[in-house]
NUBA-941796 format. One record per residue (C-alpha): residue in three letters; chain; x, y, z. Coordinates in pm, 1 decimal. Layout:
% residues N
@residu = ALA | chaine = A | xx = X | yy = Y | zz = Z
...
//
This chain:
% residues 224
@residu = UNK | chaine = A | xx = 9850.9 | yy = 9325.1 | zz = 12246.4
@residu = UNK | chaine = A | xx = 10133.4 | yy = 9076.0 | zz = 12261.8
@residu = UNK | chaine = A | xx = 10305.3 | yy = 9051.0 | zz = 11911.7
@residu = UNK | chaine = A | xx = 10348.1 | yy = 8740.5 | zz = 11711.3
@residu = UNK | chaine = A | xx = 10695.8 | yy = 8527.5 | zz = 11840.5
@residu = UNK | chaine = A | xx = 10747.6 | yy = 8565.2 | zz = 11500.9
@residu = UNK | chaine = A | xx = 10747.4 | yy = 8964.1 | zz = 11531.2
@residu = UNK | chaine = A | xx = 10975.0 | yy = 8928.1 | zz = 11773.1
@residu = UNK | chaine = A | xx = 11226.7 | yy = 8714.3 | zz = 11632.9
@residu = UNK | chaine = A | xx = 11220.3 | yy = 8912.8 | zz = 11300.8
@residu = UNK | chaine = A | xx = 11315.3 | yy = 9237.6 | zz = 11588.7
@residu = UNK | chaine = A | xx = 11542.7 | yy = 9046.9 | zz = 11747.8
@residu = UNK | chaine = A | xx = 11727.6 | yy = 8978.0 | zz = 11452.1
@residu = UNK | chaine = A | xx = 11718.8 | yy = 9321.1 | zz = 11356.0
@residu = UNK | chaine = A | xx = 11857.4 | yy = 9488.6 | zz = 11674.4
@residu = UNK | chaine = A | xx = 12143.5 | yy = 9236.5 | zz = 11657.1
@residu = UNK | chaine = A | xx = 12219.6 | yy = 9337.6 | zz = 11336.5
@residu = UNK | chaine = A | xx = 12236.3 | yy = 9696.6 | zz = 11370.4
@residu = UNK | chaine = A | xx = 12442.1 | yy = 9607.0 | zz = 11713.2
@residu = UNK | chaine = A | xx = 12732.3 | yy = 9430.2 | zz = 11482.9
@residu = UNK | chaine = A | xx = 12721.9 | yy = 9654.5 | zz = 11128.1
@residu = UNK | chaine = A | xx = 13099.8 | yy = 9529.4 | zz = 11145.2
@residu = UNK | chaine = A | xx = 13007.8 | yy = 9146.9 | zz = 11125.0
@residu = UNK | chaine = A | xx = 12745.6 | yy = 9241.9 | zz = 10851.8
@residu = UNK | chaine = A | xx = 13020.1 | yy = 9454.5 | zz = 10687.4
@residu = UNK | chaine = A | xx = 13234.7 | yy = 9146.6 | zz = 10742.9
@residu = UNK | chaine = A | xx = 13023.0 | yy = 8909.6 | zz = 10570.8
@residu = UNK | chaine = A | xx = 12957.0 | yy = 9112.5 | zz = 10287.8
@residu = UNK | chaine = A | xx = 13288.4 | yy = 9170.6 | zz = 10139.0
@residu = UNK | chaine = A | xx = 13347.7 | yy = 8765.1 | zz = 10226.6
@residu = UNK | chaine = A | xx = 13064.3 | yy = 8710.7 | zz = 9980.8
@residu = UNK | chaine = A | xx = 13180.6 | yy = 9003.9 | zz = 9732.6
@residu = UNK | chaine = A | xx = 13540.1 | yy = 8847.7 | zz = 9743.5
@residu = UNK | chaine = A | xx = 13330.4 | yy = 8442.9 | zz = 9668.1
@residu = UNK | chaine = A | xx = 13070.5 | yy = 8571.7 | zz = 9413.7
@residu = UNK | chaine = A | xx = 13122.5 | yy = 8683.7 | zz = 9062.7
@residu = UNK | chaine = A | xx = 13089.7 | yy = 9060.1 | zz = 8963.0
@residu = UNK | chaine = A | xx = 12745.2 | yy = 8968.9 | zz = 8759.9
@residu = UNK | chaine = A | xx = 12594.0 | yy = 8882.9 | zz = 9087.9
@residu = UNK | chaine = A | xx = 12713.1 | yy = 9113.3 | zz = 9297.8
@residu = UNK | chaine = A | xx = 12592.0 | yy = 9389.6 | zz = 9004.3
@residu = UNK | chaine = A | xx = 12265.0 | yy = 9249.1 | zz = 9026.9
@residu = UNK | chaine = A | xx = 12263.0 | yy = 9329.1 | zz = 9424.0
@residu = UNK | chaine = A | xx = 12280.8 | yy = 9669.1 | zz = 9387.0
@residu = UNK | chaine = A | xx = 12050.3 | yy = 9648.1 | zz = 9092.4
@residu = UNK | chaine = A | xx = 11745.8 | yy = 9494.1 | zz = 9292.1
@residu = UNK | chaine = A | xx = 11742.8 | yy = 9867.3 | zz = 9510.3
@residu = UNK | chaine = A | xx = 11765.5 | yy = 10101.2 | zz = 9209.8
@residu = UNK | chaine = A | xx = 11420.8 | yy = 10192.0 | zz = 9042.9
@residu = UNK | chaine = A | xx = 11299.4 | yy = 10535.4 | zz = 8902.0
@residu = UNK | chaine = A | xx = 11035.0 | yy = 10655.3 | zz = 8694.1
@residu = UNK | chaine = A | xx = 10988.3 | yy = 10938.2 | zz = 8419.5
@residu = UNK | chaine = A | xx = 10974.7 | yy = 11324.8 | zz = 8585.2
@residu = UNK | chaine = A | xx = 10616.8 | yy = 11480.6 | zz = 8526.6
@residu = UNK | chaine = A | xx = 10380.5 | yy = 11712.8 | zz = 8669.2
@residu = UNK | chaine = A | xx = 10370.8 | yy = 11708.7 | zz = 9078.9
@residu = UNK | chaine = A | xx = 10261.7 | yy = 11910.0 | zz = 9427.6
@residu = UNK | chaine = A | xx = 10613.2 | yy = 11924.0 | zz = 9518.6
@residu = UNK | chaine = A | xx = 10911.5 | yy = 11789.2 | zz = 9545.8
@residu = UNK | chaine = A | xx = 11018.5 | yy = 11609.1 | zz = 9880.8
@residu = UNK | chaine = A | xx = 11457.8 | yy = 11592.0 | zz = 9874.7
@residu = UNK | chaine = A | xx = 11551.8 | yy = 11332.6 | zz = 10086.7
@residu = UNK | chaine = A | xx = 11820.2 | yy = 11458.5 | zz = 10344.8
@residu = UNK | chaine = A | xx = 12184.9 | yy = 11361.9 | zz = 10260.3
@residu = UNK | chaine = A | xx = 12423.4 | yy = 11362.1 | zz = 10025.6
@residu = UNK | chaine = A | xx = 12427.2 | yy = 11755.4 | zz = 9972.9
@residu = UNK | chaine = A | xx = 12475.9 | yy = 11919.9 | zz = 9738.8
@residu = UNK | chaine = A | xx = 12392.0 | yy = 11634.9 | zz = 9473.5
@residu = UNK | chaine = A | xx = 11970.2 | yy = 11552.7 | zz = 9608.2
@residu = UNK | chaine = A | xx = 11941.9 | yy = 11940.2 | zz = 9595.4
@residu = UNK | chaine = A | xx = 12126.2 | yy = 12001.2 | zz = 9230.0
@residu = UNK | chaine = A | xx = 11810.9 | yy = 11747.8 | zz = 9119.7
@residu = UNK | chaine = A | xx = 11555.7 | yy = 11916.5 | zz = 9324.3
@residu = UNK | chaine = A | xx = 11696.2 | yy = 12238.3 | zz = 9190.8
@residu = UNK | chaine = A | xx = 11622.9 | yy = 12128.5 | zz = 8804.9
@residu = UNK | chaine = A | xx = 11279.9 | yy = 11976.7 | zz = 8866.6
@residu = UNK | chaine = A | xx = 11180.8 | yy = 12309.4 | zz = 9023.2
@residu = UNK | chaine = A | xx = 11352.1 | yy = 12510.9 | zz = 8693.2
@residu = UNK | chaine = A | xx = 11149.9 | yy = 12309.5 | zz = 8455.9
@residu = UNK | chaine = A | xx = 10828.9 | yy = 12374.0 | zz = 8627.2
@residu = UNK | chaine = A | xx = 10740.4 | yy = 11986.6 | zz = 8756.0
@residu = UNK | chaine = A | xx = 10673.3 | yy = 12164.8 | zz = 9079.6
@residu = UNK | chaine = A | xx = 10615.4 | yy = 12472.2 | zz = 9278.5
@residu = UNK | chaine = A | xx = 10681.4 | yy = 12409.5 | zz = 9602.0
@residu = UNK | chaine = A | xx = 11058.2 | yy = 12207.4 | zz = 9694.4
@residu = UNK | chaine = A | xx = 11003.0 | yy = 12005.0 | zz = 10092.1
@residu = UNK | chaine = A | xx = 11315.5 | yy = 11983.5 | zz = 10315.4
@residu = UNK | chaine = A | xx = 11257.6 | yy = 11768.0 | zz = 10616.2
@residu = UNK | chaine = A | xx = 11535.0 | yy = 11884.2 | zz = 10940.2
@residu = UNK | chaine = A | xx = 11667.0 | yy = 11570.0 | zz = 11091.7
@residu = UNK | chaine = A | xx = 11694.5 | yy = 11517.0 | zz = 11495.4
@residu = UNK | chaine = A | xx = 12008.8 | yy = 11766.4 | zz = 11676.2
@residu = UNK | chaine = A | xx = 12215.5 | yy = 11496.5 | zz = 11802.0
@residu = UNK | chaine = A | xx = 12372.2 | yy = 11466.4 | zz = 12153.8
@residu = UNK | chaine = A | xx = 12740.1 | yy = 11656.7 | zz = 12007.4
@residu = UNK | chaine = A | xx = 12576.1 | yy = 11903.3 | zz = 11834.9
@residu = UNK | chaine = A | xx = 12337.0 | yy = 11991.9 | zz = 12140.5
@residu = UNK | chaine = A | xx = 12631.2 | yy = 11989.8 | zz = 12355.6
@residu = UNK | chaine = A | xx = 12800.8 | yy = 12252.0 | zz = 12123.6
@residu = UNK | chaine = A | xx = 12500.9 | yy = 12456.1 | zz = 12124.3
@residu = UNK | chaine = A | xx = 12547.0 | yy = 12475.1 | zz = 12453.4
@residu = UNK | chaine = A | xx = 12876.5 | yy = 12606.5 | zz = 12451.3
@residu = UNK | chaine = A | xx = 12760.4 | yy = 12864.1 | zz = 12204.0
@residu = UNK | chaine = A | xx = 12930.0 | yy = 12672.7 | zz = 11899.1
@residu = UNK | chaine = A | xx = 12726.4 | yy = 12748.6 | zz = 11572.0
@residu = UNK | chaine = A | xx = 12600.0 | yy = 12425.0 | zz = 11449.6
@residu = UNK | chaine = A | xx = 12487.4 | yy = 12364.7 | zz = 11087.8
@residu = UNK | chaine = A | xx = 12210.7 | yy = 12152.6 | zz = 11000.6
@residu = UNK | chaine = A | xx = 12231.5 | yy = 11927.4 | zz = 10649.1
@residu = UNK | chaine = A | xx = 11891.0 | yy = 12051.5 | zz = 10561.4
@residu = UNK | chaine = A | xx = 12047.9 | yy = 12477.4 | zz = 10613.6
@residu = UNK | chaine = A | xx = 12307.7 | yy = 12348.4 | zz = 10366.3
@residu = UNK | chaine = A | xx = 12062.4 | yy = 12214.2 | zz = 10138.6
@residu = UNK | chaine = A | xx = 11827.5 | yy = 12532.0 | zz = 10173.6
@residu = UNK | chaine = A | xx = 12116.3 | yy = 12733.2 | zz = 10031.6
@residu = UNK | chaine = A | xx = 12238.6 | yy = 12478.4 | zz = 9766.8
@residu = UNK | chaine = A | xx = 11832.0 | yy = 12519.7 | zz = 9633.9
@residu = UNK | chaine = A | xx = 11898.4 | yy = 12929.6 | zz = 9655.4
@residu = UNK | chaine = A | xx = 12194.4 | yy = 12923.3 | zz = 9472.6
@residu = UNK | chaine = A | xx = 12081.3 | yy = 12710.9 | zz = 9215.3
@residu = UNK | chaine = A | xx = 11775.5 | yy = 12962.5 | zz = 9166.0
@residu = UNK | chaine = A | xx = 11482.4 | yy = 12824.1 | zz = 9397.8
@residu = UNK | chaine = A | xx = 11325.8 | yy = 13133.2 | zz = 9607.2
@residu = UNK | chaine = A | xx = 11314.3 | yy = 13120.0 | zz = 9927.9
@residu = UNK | chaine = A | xx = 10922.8 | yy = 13148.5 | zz = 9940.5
@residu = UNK | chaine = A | xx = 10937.0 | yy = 12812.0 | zz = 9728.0
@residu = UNK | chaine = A | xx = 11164.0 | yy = 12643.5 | zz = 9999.6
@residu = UNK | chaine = A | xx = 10939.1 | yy = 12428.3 | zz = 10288.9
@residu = UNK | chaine = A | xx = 11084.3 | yy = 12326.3 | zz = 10583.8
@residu = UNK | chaine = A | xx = 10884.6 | yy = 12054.1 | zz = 10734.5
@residu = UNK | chaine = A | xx = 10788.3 | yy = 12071.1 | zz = 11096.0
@residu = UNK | chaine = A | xx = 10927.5 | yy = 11782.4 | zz = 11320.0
@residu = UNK | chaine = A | xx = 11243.1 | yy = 11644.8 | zz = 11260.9
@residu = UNK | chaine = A | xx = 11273.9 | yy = 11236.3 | zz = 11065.4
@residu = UNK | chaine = A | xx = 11602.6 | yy = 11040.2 | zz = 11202.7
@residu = UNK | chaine = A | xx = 11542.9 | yy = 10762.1 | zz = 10926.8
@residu = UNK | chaine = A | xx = 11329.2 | yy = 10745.8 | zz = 10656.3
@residu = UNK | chaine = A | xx = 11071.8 | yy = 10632.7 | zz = 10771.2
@residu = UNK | chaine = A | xx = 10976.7 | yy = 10926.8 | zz = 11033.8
@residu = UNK | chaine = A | xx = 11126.0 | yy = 11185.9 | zz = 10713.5
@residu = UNK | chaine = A | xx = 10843.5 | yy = 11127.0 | zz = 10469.8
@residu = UNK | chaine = A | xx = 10573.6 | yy = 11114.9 | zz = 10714.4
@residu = UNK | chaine = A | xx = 10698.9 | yy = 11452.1 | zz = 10795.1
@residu = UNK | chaine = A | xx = 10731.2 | yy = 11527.2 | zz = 10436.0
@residu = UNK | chaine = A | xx = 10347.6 | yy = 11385.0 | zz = 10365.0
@residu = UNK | chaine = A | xx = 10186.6 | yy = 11585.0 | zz = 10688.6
@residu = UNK | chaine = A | xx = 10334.1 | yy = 11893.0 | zz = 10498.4
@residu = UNK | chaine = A | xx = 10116.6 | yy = 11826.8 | zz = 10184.3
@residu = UNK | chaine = A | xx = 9761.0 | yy = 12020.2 | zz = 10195.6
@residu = UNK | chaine = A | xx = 9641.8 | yy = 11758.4 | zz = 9957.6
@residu = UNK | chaine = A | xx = 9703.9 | yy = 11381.8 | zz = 10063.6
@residu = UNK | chaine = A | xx = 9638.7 | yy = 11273.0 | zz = 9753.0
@residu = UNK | chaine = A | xx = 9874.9 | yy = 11462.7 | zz = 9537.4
@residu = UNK | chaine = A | xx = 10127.1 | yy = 11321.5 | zz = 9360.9
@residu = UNK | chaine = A | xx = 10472.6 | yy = 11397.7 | zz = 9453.0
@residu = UNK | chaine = A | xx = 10846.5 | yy = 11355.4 | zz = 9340.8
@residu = UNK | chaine = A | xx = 11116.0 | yy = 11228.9 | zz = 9582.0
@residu = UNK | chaine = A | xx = 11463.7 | yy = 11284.9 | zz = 9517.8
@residu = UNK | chaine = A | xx = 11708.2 | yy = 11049.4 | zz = 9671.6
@residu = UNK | chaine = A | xx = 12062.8 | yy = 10826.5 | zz = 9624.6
@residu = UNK | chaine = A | xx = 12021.9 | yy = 10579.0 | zz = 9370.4
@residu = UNK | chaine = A | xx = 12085.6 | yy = 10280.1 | zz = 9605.1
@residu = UNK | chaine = A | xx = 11802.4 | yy = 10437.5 | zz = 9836.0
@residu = UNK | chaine = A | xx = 11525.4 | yy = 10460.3 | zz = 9542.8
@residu = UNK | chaine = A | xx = 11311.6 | yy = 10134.2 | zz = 9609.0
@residu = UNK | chaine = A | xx = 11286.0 | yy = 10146.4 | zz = 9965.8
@residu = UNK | chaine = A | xx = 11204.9 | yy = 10562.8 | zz = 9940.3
@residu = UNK | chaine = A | xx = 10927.0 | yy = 10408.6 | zz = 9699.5
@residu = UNK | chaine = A | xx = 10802.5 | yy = 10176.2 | zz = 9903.4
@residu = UNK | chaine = A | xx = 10792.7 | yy = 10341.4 | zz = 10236.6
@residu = UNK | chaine = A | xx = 10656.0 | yy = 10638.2 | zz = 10045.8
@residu = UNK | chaine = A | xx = 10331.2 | yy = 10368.4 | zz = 10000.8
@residu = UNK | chaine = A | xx = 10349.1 | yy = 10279.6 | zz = 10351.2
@residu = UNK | chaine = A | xx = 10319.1 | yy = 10619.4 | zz = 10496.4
@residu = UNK | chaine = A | xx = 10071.0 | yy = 10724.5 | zz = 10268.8
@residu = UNK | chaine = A | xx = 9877.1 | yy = 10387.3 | zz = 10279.0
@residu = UNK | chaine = A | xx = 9877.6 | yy = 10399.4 | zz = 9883.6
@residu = UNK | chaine = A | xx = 9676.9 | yy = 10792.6 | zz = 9838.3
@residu = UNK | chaine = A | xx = 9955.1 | yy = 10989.5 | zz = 9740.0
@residu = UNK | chaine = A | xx = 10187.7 | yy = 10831.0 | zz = 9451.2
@residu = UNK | chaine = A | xx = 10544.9 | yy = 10884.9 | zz = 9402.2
@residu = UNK | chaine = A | xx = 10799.5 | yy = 10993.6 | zz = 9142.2
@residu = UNK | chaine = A | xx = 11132.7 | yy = 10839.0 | zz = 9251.0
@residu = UNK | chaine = A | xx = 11445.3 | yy = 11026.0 | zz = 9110.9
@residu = UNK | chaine = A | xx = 11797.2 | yy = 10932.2 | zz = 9176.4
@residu = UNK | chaine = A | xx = 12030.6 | yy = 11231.8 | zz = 9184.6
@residu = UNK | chaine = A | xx = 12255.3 | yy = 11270.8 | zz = 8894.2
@residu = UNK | chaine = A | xx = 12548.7 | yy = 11371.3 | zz = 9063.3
@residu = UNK | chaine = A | xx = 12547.0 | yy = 11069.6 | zz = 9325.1
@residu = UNK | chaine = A | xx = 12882.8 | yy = 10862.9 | zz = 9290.3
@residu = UNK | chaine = A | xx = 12739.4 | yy = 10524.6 | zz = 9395.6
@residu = UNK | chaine = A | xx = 12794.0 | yy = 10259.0 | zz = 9112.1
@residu = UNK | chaine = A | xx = 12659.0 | yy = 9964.2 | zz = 9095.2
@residu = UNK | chaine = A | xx = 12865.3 | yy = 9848.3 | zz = 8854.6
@residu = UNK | chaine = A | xx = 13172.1 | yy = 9809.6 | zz = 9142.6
@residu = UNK | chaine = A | xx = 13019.1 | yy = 9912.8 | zz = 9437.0
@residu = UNK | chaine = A | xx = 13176.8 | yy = 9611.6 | zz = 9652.7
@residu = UNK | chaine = A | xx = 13502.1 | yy = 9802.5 | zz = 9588.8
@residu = UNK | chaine = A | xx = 13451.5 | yy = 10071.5 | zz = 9808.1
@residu = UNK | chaine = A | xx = 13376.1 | yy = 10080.8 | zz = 10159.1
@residu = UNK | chaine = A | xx = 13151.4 | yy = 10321.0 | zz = 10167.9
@residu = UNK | chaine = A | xx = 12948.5 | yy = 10201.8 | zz = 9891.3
@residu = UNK | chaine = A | xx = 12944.2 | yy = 9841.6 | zz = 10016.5
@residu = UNK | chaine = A | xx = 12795.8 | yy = 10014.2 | zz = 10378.2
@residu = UNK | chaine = A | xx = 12525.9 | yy = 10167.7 | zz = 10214.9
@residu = UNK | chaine = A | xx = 12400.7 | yy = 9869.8 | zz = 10023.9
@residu = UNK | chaine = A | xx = 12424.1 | yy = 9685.4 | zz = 10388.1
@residu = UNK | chaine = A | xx = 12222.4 | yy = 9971.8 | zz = 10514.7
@residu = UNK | chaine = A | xx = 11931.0 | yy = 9910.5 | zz = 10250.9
@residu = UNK | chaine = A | xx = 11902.7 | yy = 9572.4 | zz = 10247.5
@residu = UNK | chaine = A | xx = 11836.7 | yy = 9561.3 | zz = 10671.4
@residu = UNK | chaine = A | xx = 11620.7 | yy = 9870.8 | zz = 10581.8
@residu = UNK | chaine = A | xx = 11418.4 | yy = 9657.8 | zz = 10351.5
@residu = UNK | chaine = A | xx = 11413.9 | yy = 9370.7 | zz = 10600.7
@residu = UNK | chaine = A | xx = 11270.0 | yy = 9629.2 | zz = 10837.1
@residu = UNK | chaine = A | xx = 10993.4 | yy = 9715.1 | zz = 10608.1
@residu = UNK | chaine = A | xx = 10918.3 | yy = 9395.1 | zz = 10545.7
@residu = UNK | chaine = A | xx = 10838.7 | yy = 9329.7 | zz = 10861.9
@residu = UNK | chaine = A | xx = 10659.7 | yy = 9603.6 | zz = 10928.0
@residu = UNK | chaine = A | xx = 10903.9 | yy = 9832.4 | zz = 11063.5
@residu = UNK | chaine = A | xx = 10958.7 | yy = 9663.3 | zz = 11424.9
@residu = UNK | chaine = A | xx = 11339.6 | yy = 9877.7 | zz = 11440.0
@residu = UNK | chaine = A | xx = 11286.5 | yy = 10250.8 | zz = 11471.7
@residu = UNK | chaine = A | xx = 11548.7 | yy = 10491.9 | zz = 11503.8
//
């Protein structure tokens, strides 16, 4: 089936975008430098959201940012909200392939994060690794849910704070609403939203969520 021109517009878009990230970044910091601090607060704050810790299957730790997703996971698992902690490996790029290859030891985020959770008292019987790999966040939880003997449990994700809403909602896509979701921003992550147009970084992540909401949106036409 053909899709909708519309579809394909909303694609096209989207492919251009991720083509030019340095025209997006561009435009951004034109509009940080023309807007007022209030409104460029209130940016950030539309992709925060969390809710209350309780009672869960597991806990899924979204891959990045180590050590600070796994410190969280870490005191979930201490304080009994789950029994089981989910670690999804992400897709050996071409470099790190091509170093395997010429027998150069290659860590994975997700081995760094497994030993992070050890250190900071998770057993190793208590530590999943999900099979498959996930490139974007999208293709993580799904390999995050198809770990989960019950679809319908309820589960808490651990992510960046810019990163929560879109981990919520595609959480809902993937699961096509069975299995709901605590959303928990690590403690230790240094984005602020109270000046995050200051730092490069911070101001490339926001860029990053708002074309990944765009995506979702549209029904995720972009896949890594």
């Amino acid at each position: 089936m053909t899709p909708p021109r519309s579809c394909r517009s909303i694609k096209s878009v989207l492919l251009r975008f991720s083509k030019n990230r340095w025209l997006v970044l561009l435009s951004i910091l034109v509009l940080a430098i023309a807007l007022h601090a209030p409104i460029l607060r209130g940016v950030a704050s539309v992709l925060i959201t969390e809710d209350p810790p309780r009672k869960a299957a597991a806990i899924v730790v979204l891959r990045g940012q180590v050590p600070f997703r796994e410190l969280e996971a870490a005191k979930y698992y201490r304080a009994g909200f789950a029994s089981i902690v989910i670690l999804v490996p992400s897709k050996p790029r071409e470099q790190a392939q091509e170093l395997e290859r010429l027998g150069v030891k290659v860590t994975q985020d997700w081995e760094y994060g497994r030993e992070v959770l050890l250190k900071q008292g998770v057993p190793e019987s208590a530590i999943v690794i999900a099979k498959g790999d996930g490139e974007g966040t999208l293709e993580e939880l799904r390999a995050a849910y198809n770990m989960l003997p019950n679809k319908d449990a309820l589960v808490i994700l651990v992510t960046s704070k810019y990163h929560t809403r879109r981990t919520r909602l595609t959480w809902h896509y993937v699961t096509g609403g069975r299995s709901q979701a605590i959303v928990r921003a690590a403690a230790g992550d240094p984005f602020d939203p109270e000046r995050w147009w200051q730092e490069r970084r911070f101001v490339l992540s926001v860029v990053r969520e708002y074309l990944g909401l765009v995506n979702y949106y549209a029904g995720f036409p972009v896949t890594p």
